[in-house]
C-alpha positions as CSV (number, residue, x, y, z in Angstrom):
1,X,299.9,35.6,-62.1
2,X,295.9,35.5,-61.0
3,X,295.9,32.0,-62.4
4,X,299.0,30.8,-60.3
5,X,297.4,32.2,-57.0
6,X,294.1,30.8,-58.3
7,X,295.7,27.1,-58.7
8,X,297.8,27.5,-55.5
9,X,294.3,28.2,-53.7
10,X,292.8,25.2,-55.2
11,X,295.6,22.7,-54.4
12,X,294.8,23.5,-51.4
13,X,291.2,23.3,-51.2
14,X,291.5,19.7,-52.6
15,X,294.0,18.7,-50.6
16,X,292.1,19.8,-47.5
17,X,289.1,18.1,-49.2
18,X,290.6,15.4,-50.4
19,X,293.0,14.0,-47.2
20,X,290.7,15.9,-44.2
21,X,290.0,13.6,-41.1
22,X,288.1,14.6,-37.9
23,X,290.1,16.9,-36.0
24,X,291.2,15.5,-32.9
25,X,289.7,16.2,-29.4
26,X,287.5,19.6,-29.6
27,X,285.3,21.0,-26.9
28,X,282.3,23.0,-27.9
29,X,281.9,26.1,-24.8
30,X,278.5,27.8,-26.2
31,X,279.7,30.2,-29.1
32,X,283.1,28.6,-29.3
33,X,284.8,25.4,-30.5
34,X,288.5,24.3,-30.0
35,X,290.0,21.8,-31.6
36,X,293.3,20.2,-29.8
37,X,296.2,18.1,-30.7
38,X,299.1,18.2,-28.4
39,X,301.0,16.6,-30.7
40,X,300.8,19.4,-32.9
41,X,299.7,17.1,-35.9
42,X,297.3,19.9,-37.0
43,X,297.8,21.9,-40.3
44,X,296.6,25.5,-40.0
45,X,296.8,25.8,-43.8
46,X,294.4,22.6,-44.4
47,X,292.1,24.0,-42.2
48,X,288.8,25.9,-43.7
49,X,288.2,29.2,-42.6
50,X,284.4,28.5,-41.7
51,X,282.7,25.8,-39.9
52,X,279.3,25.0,-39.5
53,X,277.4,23.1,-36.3
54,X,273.4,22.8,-36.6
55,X,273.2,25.3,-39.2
56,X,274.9,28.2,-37.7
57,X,278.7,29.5,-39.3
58,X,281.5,29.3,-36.9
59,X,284.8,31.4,-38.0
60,X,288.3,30.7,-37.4
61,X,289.8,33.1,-35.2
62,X,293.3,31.2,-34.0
63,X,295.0,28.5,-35.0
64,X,298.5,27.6,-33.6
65,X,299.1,24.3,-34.9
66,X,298.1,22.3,-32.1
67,X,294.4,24.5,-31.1
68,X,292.4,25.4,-33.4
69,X,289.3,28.3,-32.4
70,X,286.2,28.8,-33.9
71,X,284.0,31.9,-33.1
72,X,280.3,31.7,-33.5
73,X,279.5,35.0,-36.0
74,X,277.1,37.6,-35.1
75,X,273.3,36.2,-35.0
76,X,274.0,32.7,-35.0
77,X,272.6,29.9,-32.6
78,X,274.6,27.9,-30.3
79,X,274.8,24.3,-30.3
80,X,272.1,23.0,-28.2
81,X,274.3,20.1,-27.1
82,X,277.5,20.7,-26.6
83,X,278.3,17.8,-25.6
84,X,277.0,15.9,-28.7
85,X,277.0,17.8,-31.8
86,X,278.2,17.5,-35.8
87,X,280.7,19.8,-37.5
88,X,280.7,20.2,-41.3
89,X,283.6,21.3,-42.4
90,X,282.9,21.7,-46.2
91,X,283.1,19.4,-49.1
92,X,281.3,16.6,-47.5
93,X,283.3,16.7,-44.3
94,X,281.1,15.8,-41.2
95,X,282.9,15.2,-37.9
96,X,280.6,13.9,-35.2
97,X,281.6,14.6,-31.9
98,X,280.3,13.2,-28.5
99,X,280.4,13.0,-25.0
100,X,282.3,16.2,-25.2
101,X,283.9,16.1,-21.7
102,X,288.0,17.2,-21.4
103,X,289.6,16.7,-18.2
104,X,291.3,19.5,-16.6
105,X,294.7,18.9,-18.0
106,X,293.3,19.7,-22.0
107,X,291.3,22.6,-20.3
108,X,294.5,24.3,-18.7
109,X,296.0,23.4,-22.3
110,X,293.6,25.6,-24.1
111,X,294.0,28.1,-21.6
112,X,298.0,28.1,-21.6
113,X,297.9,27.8,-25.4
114,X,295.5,30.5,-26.3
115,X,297.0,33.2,-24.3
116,X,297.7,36.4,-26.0
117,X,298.8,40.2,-25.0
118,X,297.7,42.7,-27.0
119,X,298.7,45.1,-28.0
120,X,302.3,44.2,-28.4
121,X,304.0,46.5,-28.4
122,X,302.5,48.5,-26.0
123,X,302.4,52.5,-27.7
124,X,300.0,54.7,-27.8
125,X,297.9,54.0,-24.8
126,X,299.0,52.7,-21.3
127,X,296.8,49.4,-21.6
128,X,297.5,46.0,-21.9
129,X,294.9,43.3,-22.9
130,X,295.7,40.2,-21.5
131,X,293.5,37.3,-23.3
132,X,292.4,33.9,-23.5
133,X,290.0,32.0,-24.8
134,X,287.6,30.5,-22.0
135,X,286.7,32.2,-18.2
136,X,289.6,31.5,-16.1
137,X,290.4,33.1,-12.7
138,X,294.0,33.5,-12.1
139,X,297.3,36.0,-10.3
140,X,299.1,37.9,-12.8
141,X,302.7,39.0,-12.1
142,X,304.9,40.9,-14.6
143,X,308.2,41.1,-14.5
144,X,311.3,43.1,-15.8
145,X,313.9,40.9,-17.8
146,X,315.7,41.1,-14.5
147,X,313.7,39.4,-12.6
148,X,312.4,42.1,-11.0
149,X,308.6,42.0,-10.1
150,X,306.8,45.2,-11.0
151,X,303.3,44.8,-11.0
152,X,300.7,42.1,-9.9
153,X,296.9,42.0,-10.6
154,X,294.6,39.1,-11.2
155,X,291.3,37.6,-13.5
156,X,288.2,36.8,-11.6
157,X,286.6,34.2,-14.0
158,X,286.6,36.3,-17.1
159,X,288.4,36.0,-20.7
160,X,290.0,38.6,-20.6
161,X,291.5,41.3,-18.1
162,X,293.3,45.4,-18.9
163,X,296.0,45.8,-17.0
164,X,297.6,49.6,-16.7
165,X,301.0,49.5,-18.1
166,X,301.7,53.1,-17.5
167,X,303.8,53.6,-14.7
168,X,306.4,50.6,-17.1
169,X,309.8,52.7,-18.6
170,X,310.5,51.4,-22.0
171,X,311.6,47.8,-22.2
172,X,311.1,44.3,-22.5
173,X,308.6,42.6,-20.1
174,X,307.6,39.2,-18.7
175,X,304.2,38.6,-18.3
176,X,303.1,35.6,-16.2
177,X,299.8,34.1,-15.3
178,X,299.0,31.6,-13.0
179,X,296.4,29.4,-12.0
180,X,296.0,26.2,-9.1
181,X,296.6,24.1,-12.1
182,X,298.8,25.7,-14.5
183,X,301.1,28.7,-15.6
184,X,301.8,30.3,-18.8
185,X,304.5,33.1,-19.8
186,X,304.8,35.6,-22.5
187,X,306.7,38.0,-23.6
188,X,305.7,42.1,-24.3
189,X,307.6,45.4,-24.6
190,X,306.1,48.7,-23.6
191,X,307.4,51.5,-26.0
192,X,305.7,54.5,-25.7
């Protein structure tokens, strides 16, 4: 049985190795890296689980099929250019990326497609973590499955924001978050 897992693990290491091309547009912000392809081209499972730019090991933290996040680990250096910089991405892999600029529109994408609500469900403690992966300021409203609005807060240019679920009964909720540019919905249910 090891050997099967062992081969299975392999095939995919060559064919990663063996049919890789640069990922598409990626933007490097300090001690992360996104990768994005709206056209959802991107295979999570051809993707290695480390990265390295200038030396320093990036780890994959999310990858949805079309964004792809790396997290600098502990004690690493940043790029010092992140607007010009080389990823290897193992077995002789080297992307080069440069003049690193995305326009708003991929920005809000990132944003919209990295949000995440955690926990979910909502349990033990009366806190919901409302994430995402670059500073963003933006109004928060959640809703019953009604339509009912029963809370509001908002994100002052920060990643991430706990909101007090407490005074919620039981149920499924909508959370949605808004910015000047763009909005993004998810679902959560508190159960405590």
């Amino acid at each position: 049985m090891k050997q099967i897992y062992l081969l299975f693990f392999a095939a995919l290491s060559f064919n990663f190795l063996s049919a890789q091309t640069c990922p598409p547009t990626t933007l490097n912000n300090g001690d992360t890296v996104f990768f994005i392809d709206e056209t959802n081209s991107i295979n999570c499972f051809e993707m290695p689980s480390t990265i390295t730019i200038e030396g320093s090991t990036y780890t994959g933290v999310s990858c949805s099929g079309d964004l792809i996040t790396y997290k600098l680990d502990a004690g690493g250096t940043q790029a010092s250019d992140t607007d010009n910089f080389d990823v290897d991405f193992g077995g002789g892999t080297i992307c080069s990326y440069s003049d690193n600029t995305l326009p708003v529109e991929k920005i809000d994408f990132i944003k919209r497609a990295s949000l995440r609500l955690s926990p979910n469900p909502v349990t033990d403690n009366d806190l919901l973590n409302v994430e995402l992966a670059i500073n963003t300021s933006a109004k928060i409203y959640i809703y019953s499955l009604t339509g009912v609005l029963v809370l509001k807060s908002t994100m002052g240019n920060v990643s991430s924001k706990k909101i007090e679920v407490s005074g919620l009964k039981n149920g499924i909720y909508i959370l949605k978050l808004e910015t000047n540019t763009f909005s993004a919905t998810r679902k959560f249910v508190v159960a405590n």
